[in-house]
Each structure stands twice: as structure tokens, then as C-alpha cells.
C-alpha positions as CSV (number, residue, x, y, z in Angstrom):
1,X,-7.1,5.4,-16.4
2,X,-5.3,8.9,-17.3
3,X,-1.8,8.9,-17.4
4,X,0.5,11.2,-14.9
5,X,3.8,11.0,-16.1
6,X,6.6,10.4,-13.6
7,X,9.2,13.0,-13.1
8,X,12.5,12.6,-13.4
9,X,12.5,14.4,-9.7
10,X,10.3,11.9,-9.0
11,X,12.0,8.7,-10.2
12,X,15.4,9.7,-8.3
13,X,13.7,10.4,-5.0
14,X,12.2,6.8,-4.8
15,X,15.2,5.2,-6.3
16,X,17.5,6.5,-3.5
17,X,15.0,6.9,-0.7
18,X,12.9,3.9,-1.3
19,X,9.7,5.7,-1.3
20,X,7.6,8.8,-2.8
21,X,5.2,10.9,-1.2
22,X,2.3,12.3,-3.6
23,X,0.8,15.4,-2.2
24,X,-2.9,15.5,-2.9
25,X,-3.3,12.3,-4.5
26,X,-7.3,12.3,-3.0
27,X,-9.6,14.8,-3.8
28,X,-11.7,16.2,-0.9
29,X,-14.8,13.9,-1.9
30,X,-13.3,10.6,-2.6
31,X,-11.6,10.8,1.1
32,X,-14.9,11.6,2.7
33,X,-16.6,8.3,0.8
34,X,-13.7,6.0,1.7
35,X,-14.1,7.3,5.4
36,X,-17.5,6.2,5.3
37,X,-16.7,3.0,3.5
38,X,-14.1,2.6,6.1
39,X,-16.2,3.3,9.2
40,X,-19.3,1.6,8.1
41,X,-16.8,-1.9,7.7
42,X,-15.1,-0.9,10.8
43,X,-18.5,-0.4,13.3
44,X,-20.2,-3.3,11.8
45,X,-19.7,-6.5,13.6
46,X,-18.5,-8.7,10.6
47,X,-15.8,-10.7,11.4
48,X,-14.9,-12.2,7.4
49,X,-11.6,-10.9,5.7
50,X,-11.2,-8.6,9.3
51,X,-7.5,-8.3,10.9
52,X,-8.3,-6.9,14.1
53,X,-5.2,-6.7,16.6
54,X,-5.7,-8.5,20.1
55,X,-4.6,-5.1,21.8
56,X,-7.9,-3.2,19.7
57,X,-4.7,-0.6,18.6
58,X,-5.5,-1.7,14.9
59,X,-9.0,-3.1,13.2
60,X,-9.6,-3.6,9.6
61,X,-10.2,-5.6,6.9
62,X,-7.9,-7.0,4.1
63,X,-8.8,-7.0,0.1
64,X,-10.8,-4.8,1.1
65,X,-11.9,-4.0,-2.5
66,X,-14.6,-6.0,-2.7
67,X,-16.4,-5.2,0.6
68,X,-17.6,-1.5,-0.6
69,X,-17.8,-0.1,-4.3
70,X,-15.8,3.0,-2.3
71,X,-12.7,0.9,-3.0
72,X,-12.7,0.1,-6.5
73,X,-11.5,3.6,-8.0
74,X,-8.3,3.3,-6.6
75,X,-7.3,0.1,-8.4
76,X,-6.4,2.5,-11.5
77,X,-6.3,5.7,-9.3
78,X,-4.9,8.0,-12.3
79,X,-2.6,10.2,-9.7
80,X,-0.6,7.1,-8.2
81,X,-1.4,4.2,-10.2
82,X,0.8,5.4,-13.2
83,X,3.8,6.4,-11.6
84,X,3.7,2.9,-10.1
85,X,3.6,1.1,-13.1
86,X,6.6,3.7,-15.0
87,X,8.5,2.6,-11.6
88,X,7.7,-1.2,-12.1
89,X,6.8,-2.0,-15.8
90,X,4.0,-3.5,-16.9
91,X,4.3,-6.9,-15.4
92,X,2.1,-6.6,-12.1
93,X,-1.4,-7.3,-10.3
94,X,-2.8,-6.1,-7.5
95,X,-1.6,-8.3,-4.5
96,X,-3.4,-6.5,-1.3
97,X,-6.0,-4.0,-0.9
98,X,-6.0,-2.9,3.4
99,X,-8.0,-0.7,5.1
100,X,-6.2,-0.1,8.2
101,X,-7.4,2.2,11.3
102,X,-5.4,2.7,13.9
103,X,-6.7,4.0,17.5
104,X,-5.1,6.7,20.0
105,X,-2.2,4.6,22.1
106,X,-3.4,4.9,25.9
107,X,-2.6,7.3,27.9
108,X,1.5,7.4,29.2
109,X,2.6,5.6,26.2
110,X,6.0,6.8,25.4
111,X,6.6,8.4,21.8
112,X,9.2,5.8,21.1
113,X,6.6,3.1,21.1
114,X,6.6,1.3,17.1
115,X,3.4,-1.0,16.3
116,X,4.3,-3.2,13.9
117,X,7.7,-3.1,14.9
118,X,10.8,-1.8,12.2
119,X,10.0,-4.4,9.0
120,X,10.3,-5.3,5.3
121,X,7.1,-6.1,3.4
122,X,6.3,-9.5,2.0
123,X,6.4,-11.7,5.3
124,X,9.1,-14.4,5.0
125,X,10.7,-13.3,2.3
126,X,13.9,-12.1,4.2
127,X,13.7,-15.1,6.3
128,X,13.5,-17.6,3.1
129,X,16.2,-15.8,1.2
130,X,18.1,-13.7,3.3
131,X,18.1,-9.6,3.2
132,X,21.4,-9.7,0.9
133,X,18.8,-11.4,-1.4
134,X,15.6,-9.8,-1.3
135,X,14.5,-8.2,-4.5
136,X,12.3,-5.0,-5.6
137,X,8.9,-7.3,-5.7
138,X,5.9,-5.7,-4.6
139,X,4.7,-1.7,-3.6
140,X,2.5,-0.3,-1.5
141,X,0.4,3.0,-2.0
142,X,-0.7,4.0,0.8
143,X,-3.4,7.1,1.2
144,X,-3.8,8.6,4.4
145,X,-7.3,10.3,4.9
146,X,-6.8,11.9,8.2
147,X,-4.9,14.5,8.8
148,X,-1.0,13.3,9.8
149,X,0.7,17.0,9.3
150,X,1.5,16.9,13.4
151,X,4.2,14.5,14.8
152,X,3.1,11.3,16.8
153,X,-0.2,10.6,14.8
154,X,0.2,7.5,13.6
155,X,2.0,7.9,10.5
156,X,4.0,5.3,9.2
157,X,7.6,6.2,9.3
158,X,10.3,5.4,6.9
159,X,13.7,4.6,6.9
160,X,15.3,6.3,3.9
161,X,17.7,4.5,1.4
162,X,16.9,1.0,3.8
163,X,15.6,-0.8,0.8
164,X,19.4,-1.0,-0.8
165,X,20.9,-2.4,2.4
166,X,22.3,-6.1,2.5
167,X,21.6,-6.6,6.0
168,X,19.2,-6.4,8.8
169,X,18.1,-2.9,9.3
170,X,20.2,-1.2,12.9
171,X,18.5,0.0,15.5
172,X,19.6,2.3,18.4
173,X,18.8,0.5,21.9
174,X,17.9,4.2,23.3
175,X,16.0,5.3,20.9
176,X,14.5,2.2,19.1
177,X,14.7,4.1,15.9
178,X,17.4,3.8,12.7
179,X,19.7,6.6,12.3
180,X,17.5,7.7,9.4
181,X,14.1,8.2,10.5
182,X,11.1,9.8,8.1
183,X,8.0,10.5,9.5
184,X,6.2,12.1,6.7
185,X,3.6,14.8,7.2
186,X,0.5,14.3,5.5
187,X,-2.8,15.9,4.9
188,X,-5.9,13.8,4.3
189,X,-5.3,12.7,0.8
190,X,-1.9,12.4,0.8
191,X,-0.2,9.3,-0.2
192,X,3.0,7.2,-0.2
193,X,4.4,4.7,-2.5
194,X,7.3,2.9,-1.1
195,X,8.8,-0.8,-2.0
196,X,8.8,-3.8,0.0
197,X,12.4,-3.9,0.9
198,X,12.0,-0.3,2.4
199,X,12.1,-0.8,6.2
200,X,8.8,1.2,7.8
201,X,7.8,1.2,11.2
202,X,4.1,1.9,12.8
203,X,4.5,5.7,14.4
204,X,2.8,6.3,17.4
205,X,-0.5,7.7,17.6
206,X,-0.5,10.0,20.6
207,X,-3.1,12.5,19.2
208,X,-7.1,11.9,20.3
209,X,-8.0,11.0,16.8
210,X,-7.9,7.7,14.6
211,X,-5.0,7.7,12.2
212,X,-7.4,6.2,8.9
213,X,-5.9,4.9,5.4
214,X,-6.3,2.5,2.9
215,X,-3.1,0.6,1.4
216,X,-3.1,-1.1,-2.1
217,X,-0.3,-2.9,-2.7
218,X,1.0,-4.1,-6.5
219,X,3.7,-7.2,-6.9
220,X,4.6,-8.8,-9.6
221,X,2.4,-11.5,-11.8
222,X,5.0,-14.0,-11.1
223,X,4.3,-13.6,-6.6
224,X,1.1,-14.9,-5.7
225,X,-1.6,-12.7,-3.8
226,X,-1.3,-11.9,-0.7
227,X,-4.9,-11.4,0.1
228,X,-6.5,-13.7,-2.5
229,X,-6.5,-16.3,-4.7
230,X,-9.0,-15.5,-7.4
231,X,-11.1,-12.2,-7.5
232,X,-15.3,-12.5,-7.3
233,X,-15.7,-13.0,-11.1
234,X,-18.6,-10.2,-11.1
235,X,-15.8,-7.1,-9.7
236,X,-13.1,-8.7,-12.5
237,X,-15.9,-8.1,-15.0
238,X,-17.1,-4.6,-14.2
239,X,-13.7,-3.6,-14.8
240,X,-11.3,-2.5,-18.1
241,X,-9.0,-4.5,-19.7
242,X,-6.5,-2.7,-17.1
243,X,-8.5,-3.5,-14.6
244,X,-8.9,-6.8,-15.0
245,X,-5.3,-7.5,-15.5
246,X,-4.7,-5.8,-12.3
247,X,-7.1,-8.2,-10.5
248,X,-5.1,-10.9,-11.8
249,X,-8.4,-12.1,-14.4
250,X,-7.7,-13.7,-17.4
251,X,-9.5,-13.4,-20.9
252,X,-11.5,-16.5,-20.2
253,X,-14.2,-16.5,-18.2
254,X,-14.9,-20.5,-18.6
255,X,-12.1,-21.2,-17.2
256,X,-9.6,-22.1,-19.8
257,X,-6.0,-21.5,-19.0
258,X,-4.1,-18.6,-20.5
259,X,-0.6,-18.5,-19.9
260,X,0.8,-15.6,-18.4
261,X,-2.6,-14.9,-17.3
262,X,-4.2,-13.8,-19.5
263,X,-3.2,-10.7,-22.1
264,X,-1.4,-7.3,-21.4
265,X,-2.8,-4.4,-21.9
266,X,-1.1,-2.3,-19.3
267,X,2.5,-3.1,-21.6
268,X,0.1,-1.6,-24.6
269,X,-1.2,1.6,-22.4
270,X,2.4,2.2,-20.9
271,X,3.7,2.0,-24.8
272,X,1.2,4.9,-26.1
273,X,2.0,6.9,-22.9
274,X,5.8,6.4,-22.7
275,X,6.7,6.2,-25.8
């Protein structure tokens, strides 16, 4: 993995907004495989690892990483991965990989319309510990490969500076929005790392096209996965030391236990690079 060093720009704009938007993170050819990845999953008729909502609005499939080689790049994606880790340390695995499309709303549906509604990430965790409590945990990266650069296409929106609040997120009763609203515009490679306790919404898509993107999320070593429990043992070995640490594998393949799971290189990579 190369290393893209964060800015101090960079750094300030997802400490105090809770999230970072990286312009052209996808080249031109990586976003036209993962579309086909994407719709070759998404038109096929299997039904294993698929979140599919009742409605049809949003179809899927979750760790998604090991249903198409198309996927696996973006484990150590050079443009996002690094300013990931200089934001969290060295300490993390991956913890979901999500290919999400999500369809035109029908016809009338008003632009206020949110699907999922206004949340945090890491479902329960506000429940189980309250939101005075919740900590920095887990990220998302999220790459858009559609184009999102018009309002009302299904971007996801962001609440800025929501991931420091102590308290339930408010929301208008006319509008059904925070006061702060973000609702980045994207072109197809664009992507956005943001932090569970940021609250995000699902935009409305009121364009004619489907709003495409693939989310890989990192947490801690400490949370567990929220997508698996152990990786196939034949993508943990076709990967680098990084790789495999990201996948949550450890050095022994026989199954011997290795605390902490196993060693860490990304602490030794980060230490060359940041130094």
C-alpha cells in the first residue's frame, strides 16, 4: 500500500465536522469494474450475505469482499486507506465491506423523504451506553461510483460536528432535517470517510438513475466484526502482512492462538511513514 499523507487541512476538517470528503479517490477504471462487480451481484438471483430492503428502494450484499476479486483493492486502497489509519492509529481491522444500490424513490415522493432514517453507526451502541457515552470506534469510507454532483440523488447526507454531541441528534418536525445539513456533491469516484458517532441520513434519490457505492468500514481490533467472524482462509492468504491484519488473520494458519491477533505491521508501516 502507498502512503498519502494526511493534511493538516485534512485532519481539522474531520475532527470538527466528523467527516472528509476525498475528491477523486477512484480512478475512471476501477469505478467501471466495481460497477460491474456490483451489477453482476445485484442481477443475479443469490440470496447469501444479500440485504435487500422489503420496499426494493435498497439491494445489496454485505462483506461484500469476498463475493468478486473487484473488491479486494480497496482493503489497502492507497488514496483513503492511509489517511484512515493517521486518523485512527494502527490498532484496527476491517469490520464491514457493503455494496449498497439504491433505486429512484417513486414518483411524488417528497424531497424531505430520509431512508435510513437520521442515525449513528454501530447499531446498539447508543442504546447500550447512551450518546453521552459513545466513543470514536469504527469509520466508514464510502466511494460513490455514480455521479451525485446534483441535489436529491441519493447521497448520503451529513450532519456536521454531530459526532461531538452528548445527546440525541434534533430534528425539525417541518423539515425532518438537523439544522446543519451536508449533502455532499460527488462525482463517480469520490469518497467520504466519516466516524460512527457522525449522524448521516439516506438522501433522496429523485433522479431516474441508481445511486451505486461501495462502503468499507474499519473499527477497532478490540469490536468485533460486523459482517463476519473469520475471513475464507484463502482471501486472508492472498493478501500482505497489512492485509491480513486488516482482515483480522493471525500469523497462524493452524489455528494456534496469538494474542492480540496476531502481529502488527500496520504500527511498523505507519512508523516508517510518520515518523
Amino acid at each position: 500500500m502507498d502512503f498519502t499523507s494526511l493534511s493538516n487541512e485534512q485532519r481539522k476538517r474531520f475532527d470538527e465536522d466528523g467527516f472528509l470528503i476525498v475528491r477523486g479517490a477512484l480512478d475512471a477504471g476501477t469505478v467501471a469494474r466495481l460497477i460491474e462487480a456490483g451489477d453482476r451481484l445485484v442481477e443475479s438471483p443469490r440470496t447469501s450475505q444479500r440485504q435487500r430492503s422489503p420496499d426494493g428502494q435498497y439491494d445489496g450484499f454485505r462483506n461484500c469482499i469476498t463475493l468478486d476479486p473487484a473488491f479486494e483493492p480497496l482493503l489497502m486502497w492507497s488514496k483513503t486507506v492511509p489517511l484512515l489509519l493517521q486518523l485512527f492509529g494502527s490498532n484496527v481491522q476491517l469490520a464491514t465491506s457493503h455494496l449498497i444500490y439504491k433505486y429512484p424513490d417513486p414518483p411524488g415522493t417528497p424531497p424531505s423523504r430520509r431512508l435510513p432514517g437520521w442515525h449513528r453507526d454501530i447499531a446498539g451502541v447508543p442504546d447500550d451506553l447512551g450518546h453521552a457515552s459513545v466513543p470514536r470506534m469504527e469509520a466508514k469510507i464510502a466511494y460513490y461510483l455514480t455521479d451525485l454532483s446534483e441535489p436529491a440523488c441519493g447521497a448520503t447526507l451529513m450532519a456536521p460536528g454531530s459526532h461531538l454531541l452528548k445527546e440525541r441528534l434534533k430534528i425539525d418536525a417541518q423539515t425532518g432535517d438537523p439544522e446543519k445539513v451536508c449533502e455532499p456533491s460527488l462525482r463517480p469516484g469520490d469518497a467520504v470517510i466519516f466516524e460512527n458517532r457522525t449522524w448521516h441520513a439516506g438522501g433522496v434519490n429523485l433522479s431516474k438513475r441508481i445511486r451505486k457505492a461501495v462502503m468499507f468500514g474499519y473499527a477497532y481490533r478490540w469490536l468485533k466484526p460486523m459482517d463476519y467472524l473469520i475471513q475464507p482462509k484463502e482471501l486472508v492468504e492472498r493478501m500482505d502482512p497489512i492485509g491480513r491484519q486488516l482482515l483480522g488473520g493471525t500469523d497462524d494458519f493452524a489455528g494456534a492462538y496469538v494474542p492480540g491477533g496476531g502481529g502488527e505491521p500496520i504500527r511498523e508501516w505507519l512508523k516508517t511513514h510518520c515518523s
